[in-house]
C-alpha positions in Angstrom: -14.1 -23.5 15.8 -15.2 -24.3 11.9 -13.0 -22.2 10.1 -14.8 -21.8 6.8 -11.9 -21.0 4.1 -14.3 -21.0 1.3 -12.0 -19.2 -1.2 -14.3 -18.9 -4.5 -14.2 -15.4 -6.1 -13.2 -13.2 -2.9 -12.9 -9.9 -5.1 -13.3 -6.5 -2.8 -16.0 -4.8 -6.1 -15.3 -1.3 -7.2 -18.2 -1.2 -10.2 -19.0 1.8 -12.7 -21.9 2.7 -10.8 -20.9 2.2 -7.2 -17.2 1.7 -6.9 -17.8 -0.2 -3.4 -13.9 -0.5 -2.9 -12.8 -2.3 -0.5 -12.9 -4.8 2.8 -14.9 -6.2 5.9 -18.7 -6.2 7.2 -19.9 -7.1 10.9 -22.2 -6.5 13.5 -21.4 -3.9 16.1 -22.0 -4.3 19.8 -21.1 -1.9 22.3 -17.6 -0.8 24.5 -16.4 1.8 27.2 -12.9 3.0 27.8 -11.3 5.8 27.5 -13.4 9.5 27.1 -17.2 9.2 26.8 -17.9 11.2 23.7 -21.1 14.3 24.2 -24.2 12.8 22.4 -26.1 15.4 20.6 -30.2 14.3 20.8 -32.2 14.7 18.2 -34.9 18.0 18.8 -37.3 17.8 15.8 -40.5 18.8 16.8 -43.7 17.0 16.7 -45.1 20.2 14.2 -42.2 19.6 11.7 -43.1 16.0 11.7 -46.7 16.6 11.1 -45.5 18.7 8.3 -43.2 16.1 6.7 -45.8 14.2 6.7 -47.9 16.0 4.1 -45.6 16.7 1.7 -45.6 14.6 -1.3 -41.7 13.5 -1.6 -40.0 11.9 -4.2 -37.1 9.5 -3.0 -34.1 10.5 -3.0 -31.1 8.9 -4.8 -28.1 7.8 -2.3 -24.9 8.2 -4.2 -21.3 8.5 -3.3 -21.8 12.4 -2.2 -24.7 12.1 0.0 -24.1 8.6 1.4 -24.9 8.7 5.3 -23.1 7.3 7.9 -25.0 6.4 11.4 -22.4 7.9 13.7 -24.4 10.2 16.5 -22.9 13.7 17.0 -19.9 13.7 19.0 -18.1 15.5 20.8 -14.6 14.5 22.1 -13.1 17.2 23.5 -10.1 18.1 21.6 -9.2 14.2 22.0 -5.6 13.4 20.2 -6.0 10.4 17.9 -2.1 8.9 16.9 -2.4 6.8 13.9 0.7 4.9 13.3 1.1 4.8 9.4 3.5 4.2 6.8 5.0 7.0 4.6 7.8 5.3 2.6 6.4 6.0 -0.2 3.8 8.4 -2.2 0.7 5.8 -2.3 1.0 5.6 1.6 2.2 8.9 2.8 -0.7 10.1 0.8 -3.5 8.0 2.8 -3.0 10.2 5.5 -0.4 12.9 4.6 -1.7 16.5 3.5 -0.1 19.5 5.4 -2.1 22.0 3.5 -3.9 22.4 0.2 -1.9 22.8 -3.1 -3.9 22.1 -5.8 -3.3 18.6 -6.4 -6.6 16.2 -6.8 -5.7 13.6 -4.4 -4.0 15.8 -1.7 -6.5 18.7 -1.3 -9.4 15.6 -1.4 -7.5 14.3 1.4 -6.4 17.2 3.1 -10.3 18.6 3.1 -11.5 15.3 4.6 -9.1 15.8 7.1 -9.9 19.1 8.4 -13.5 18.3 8.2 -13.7 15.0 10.3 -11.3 16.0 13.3 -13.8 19.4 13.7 -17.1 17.0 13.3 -15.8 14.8 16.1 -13.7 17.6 17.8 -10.3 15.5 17.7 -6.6 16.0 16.9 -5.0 13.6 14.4 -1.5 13.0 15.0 0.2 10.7 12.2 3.0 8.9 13.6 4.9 8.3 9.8 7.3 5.3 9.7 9.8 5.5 7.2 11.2 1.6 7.8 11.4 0.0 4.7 11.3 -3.3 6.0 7.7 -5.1 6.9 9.3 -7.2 9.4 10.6 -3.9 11.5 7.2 -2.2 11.3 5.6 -5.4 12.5 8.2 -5.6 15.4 7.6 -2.2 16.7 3.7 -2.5 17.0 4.4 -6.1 18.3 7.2 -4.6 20.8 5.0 -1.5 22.1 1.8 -3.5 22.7 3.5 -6.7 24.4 4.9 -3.7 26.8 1.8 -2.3 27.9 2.8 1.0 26.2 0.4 3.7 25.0 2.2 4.7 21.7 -0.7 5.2 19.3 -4.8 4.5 19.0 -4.8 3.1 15.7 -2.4 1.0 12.9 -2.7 1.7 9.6 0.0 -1.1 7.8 0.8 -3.8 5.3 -1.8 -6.0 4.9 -0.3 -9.5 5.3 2.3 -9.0 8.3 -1.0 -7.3 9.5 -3.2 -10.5 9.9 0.2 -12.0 10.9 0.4 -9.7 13.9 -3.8 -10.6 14.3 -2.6 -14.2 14.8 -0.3 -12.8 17.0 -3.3 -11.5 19.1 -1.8 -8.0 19.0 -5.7 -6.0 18.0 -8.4 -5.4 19.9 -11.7 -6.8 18.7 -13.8 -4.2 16.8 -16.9 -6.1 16.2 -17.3 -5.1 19.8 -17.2 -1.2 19.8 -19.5 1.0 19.1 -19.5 3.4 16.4 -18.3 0.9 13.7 -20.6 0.1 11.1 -19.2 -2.7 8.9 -22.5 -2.9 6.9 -21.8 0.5 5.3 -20.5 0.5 1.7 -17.4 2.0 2.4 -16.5 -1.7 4.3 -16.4 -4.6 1.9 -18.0 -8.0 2.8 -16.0 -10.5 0.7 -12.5 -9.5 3.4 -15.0 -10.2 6.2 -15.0 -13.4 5.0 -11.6 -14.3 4.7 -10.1 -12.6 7.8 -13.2 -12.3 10.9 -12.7 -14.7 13.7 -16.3 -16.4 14.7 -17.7 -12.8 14.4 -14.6 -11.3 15.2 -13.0 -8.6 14.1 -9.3 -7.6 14.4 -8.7 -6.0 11.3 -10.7 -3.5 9.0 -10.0 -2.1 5.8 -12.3 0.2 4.0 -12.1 3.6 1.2 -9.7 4.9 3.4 -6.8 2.7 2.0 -6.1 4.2 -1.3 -3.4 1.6 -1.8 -5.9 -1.0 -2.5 -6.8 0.6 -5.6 -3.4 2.1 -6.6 -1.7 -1.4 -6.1 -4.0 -2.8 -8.0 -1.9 -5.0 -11.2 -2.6 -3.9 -14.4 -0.9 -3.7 -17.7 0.4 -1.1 -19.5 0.7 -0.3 -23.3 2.1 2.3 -25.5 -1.1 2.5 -27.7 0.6 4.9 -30.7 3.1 2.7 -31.0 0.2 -0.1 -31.2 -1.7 1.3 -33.5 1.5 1.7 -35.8 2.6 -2.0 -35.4 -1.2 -3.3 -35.5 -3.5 -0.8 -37.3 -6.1 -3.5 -37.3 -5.9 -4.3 -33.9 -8.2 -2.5 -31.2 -6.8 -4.2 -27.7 -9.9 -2.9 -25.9 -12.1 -5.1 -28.0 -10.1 -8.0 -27.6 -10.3 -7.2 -23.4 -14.2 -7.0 -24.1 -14.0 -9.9 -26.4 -12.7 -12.1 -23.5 -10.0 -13.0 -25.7 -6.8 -11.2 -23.1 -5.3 -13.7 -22.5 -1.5 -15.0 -22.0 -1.3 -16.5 -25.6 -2.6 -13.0 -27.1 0.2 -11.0 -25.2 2.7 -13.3 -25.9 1.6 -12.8 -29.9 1.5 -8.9 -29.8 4.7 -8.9 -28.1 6.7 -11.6 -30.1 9.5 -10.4 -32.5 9.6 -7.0 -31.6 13.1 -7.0 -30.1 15.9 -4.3 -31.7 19.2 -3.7 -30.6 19.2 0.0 -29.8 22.2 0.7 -28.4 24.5 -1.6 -31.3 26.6 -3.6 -28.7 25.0 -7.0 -30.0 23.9 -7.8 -26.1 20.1 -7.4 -25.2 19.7 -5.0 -22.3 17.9 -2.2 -20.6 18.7 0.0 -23.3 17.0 -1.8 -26.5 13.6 -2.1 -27.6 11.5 -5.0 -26.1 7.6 -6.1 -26.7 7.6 -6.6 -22.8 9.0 -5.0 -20.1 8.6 -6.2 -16.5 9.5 -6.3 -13.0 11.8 -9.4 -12.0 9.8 -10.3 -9.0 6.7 -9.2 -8.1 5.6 -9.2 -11.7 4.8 -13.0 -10.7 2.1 -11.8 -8.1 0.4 -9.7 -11.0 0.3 -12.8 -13.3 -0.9 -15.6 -10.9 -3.8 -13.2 -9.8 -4.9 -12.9 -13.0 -5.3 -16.7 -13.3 -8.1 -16.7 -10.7 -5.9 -19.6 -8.7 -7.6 -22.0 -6.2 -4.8 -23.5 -4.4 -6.4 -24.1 -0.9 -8.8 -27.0 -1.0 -11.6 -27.6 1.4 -11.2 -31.8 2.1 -14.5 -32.5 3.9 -12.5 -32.9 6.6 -10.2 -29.8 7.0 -8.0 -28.2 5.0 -5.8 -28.9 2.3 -2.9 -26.3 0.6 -3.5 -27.8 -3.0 -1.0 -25.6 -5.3 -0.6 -28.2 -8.3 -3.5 -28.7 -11.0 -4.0 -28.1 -14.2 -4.8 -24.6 -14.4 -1.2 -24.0 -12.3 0.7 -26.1 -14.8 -0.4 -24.4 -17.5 0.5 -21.3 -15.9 3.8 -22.3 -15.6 3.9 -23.3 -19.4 2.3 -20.2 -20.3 5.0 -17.8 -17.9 8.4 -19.6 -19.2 7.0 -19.1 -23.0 6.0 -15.5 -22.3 9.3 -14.5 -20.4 11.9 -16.8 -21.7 11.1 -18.9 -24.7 10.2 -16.2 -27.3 12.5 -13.5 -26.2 10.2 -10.7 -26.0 10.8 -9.7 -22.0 13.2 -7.8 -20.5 13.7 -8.4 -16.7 14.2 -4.9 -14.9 14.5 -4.6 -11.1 12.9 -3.4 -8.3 12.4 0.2 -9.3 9.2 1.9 -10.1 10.6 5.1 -11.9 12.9 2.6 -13.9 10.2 0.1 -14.5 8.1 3.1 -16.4 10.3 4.8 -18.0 11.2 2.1 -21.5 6.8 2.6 -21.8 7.8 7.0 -21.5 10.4 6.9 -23.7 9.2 4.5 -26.9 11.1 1.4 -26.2 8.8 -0.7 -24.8 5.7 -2.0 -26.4 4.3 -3.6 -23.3 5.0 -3.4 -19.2 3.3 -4.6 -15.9 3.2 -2.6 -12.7 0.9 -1.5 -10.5 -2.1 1.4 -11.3 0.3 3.8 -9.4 2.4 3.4 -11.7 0.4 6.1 -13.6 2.1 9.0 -12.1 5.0 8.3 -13.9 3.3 8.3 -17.3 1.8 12.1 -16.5 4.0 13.8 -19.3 4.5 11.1 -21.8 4.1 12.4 -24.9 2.7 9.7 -26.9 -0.8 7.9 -25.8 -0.7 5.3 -23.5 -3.5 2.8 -22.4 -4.2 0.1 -19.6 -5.2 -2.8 -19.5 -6.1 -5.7 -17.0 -4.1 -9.1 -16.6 -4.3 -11.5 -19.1 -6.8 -14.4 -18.3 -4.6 -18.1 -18.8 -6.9 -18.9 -21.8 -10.6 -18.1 -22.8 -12.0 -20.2 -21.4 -11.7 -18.5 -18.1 -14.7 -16.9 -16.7 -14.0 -13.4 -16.5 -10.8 -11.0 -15.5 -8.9 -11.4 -12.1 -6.1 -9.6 -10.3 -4.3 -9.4 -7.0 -3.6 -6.0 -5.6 -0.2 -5.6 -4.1 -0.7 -7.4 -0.5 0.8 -4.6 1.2 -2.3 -2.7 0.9 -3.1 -0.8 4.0 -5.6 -2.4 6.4 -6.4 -1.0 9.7 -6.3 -2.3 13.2 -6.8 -0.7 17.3 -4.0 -2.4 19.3 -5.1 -3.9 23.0 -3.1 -1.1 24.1 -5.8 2.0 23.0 -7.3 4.0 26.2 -9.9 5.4 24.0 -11.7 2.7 21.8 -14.5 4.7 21.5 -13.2 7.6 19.8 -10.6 5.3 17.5 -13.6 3.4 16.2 -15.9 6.6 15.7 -12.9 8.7 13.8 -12.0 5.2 11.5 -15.7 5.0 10.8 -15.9 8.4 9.7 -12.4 8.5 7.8 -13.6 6.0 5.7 -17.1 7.3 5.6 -15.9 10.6 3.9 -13.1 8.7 2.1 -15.9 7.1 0.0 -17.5 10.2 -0.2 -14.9 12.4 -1.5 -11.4 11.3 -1.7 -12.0 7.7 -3.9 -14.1 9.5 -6.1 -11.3 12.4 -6.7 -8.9 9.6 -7.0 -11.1 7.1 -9.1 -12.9 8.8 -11.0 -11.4 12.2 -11.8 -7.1 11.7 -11.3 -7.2 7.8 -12.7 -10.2 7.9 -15.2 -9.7 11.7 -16.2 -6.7 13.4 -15.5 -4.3 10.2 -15.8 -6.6 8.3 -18.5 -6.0 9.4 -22.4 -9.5 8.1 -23.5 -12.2 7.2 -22.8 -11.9 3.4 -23.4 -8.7 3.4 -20.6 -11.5 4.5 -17.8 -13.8 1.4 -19.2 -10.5 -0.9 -18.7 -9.9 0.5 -14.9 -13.5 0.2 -14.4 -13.0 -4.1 -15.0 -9.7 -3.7 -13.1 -10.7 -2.6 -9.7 -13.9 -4.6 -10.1 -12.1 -7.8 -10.1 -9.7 -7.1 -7.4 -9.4 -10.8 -6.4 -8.5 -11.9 -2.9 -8.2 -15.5 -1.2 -6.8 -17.1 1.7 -3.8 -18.2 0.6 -2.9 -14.3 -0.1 -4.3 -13.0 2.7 -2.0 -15.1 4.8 0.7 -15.4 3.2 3.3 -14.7 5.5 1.7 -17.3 7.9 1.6 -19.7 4.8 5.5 -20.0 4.7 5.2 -17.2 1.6 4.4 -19.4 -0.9 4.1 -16.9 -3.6 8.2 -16.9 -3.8 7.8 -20.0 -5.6 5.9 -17.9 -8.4 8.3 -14.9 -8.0 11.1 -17.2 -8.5 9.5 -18.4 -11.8 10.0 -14.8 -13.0 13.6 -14.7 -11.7 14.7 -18.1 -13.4 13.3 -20.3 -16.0 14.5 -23.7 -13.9 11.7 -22.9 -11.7 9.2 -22.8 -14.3 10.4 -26.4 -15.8 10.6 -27.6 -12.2 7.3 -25.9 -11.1 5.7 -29.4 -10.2 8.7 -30.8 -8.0 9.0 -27.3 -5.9 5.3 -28.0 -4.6 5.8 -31.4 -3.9 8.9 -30.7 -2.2 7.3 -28.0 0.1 3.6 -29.0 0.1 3.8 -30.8 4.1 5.9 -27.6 5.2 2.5 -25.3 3.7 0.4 -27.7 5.0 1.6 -27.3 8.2 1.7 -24.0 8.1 -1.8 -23.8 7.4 -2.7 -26.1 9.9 -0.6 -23.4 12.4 -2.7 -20.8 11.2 -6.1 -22.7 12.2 -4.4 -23.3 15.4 -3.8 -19.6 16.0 -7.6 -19.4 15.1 -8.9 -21.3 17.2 -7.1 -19.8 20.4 -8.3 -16.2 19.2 -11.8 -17.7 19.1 
């Protein structure tokens, strides 16, 4: 097998008009195991046809609301669907999670869509929650229960790297070869289809049912009152439109803003900083924004390349940010903690994830968001990584009922794109969360440019080379000594990534 790892602009597009979120496209063959699902034919009479066709129609316009699927009416029989799912925290409990309605946007979206699709296909969703905090244990149990033979649950909804580890592992079943799924439907996105399918096939989806993709989506956050007092001539959502967000423009709006708060001469969490971030995974936010290439296609294979100029001059551009000027403060890994110097007036500037939002609900002052800063101007147009522990969905080899797994994720994610992104997009983000108009323009070019490769897709596999960027954030050393940490572990990637075409070519 030709692997083709062509790793140009592999962004899953959420735009204005359309917000086509999210990942994979195929073409659907057939299966049988498990129940055989009631077909409902279709009765329309010869006389309503003869009708139709002398009415003068206009056409109609498909939108989010009345987008159709091509599912068949089914009938299941009460079937119980187990979905295996994470619920360790609020952005993933909620995927799945609503015990009743309660007035909240996102729940009663998903807690409607819920109800409706287990009566339309006359099945019983069971969610399985794990509460493991570690990847590695989730990934063990699915690994341990299929490798068994054991009939634990129909469908995985988890982390999205150790997920197309486990695929390597040969742990899914291959949905490009059930029926029911439609991968050429908007609600799947054809730029993941390109990065993860198999010579046609398919061992893991992910579609509008994964809110996590769009709420781990890395974005930048600003206290904009406190902005406007600093720089009354300033308007940052011109300079976003302007093309002109960049690294250098940050580091200037955030310089020289330090005060010692608290008295005790020492700068910590307590004082006033132009930047506040988190100490590790702010590096994944930044590096996405640089639109990286870093796996090169030789002619003859492939080649982890890492070091050019664009990643040197990232490295130059993150040590003068973080350490040079004295404008960041370096929290830890704590979401509530991260927020709350942007709440509370003492930072000018932080990084997180669009989730992040909820925390910013009661803030008094105004707030606004932006998307990552480009590495110069020259750059075409704004990137960024999501979180790569975005939900993606998979059927293990173990599922007695492939039909009715593939039908109910087809129309989850069907009636996630028709109700629950759009409550969560357009209405609790752009509305409810957003304080002006301008912010909702700034998500829209967020989730738009969503920007996924290889190398991030498989990044467990690829020894998880994107430490070497988090340790930039954690210590300046690894900044100076950016171009001697590839070279020292450039054969160990490259190996890696020749492991990973191996694995390839034995699922092929």
């Amino acid at each position: 097998m030709e692997k083709n790892f062509n790793h140009g602009k592999k962004a899953s597009r959420i735009s204005s008009a359309a917000l086509a979120l999210l990942l994979l496209s195929s073409i659907i063959a057939t299966s049988a195991c498990g129940n055989n699902p009631t077909n409902t034919p279709d009765n329309t009479s010869d006389a309503t046809d003869s009708q139709n066709d002398t009415v003068d129609t206009q056409p109609i316009e498909i939108t989010r609301d009345n987008a159709e699927d091509s599912l068949p009416d089914l009938n299941f029989e009460g079937q119980e669907i187990r979905i295996l799912t994470r619920a360790g925290d609020n952005d993933t409990y909620q995927e799945f999670n609503a015990e009743s309605e309660n007035g909240d946007i996102i729940n009663d979206a998903v807690y409607k869509r819920n109800s409706k699709i287990q009566d339309r296909l006359n099945v019983k969703m069971t969610v399985i929650n794990t509460t493991k905090t570690r990847h590695a244990e989730n990934t063990a149990q699915i690994r341990t229960s299929v490798l068994a033979q054991s009939d634990d649950f129909d469908l995985v909804s988890d982390h999205m790297t150790w997920t197309m580890s486990s695929v390597l592992e040969g742990l899914y079943m291959d949905m490009s070869k059930l029926d029911y799924l439609d991968f050429s439907k908007p609600w799947w996105n054809q730029s993941y289809m390109e990065l993860s399918a198999i010579d046609g096939k398919i061992f893991a989806a992910a579609g509008e049912l994964s809110l996590t993709m769009i709420s781990g989506a890395y974005a930048m956050f600003f206290n904009s009152d406190l902005f406007a007092e600093i720089y009354d001539d300033v308007n940052l959502y011109e300079v976003v439109e302007d093309g002109k967000w960049t690294f250098d423009a940050l580091n200037k709006y955030a310089s020289g803003l330090y005060k010692d708060l608290n008295g005790n001469t020492k700068a910590d969490e307590d004082d006033f900083y132009g930047f506040y971030i988190q100490d590790t995974l702010a590096g994944d936010g930044f590096f996405g924004g640089i639109m990286p290439r870093i796996i090169e296609d030789t002619g003859n294979g492939y080649k982890f390349s890492m070091l050019n100029d664009r990643t040197v001059k990232f490295a130059e551009q993150l040590k003068k940010l973080i350490y040079d000027e004295s404008v960041t403060f370096r929290g830890g890994y704590n979401e509530a903690k991260l927020m709350k110097p942007l709440y509370a007036g003492t930072a000018l500037f932080t990084h997180w994830m669009l989730g992040g939002v909820d925390y910013l609900r009661d803030m008094e002052a105004n707030y606004g968001i932006l998307p990552m800063p480009k590495l110069d101007e020259s750059q075409s147009e704004y990137t960024g990584y999501t979180h790569d522990g975005f939900s993606i969905f998979a059927i293990p080899k173990t599922c007695q009922i492939p039909d009715c797994a593939a039908a109910f994720l087809e129309a989850m994610n069907a009636e996630s794109y028709r109700s629950v992104v759009p409550a969560y997009f357009e209405t609790a983000l752009k509305v409810k969360y957003s304080r002006d108009d301008l912010t909702a323009r700034m998500l829209d070019i967020i989730v738009d440019n969503i920007y996924l490769d290889v190398s991030y897709v498989y990044g467990i596999d690829l020894g998880t080379w994107m430490q070497m960027i988090r340790d930039m954030i954690n210590d300046s050393k690894y900044c100076d000594n950016f171009a001697s940490t590839v070279a020292e572990r450039e054969a160990a990637l490259n190996a890696s990534l020749t492991e990973i075409m191996t694995k390839y070519n034995e699922l092929s």
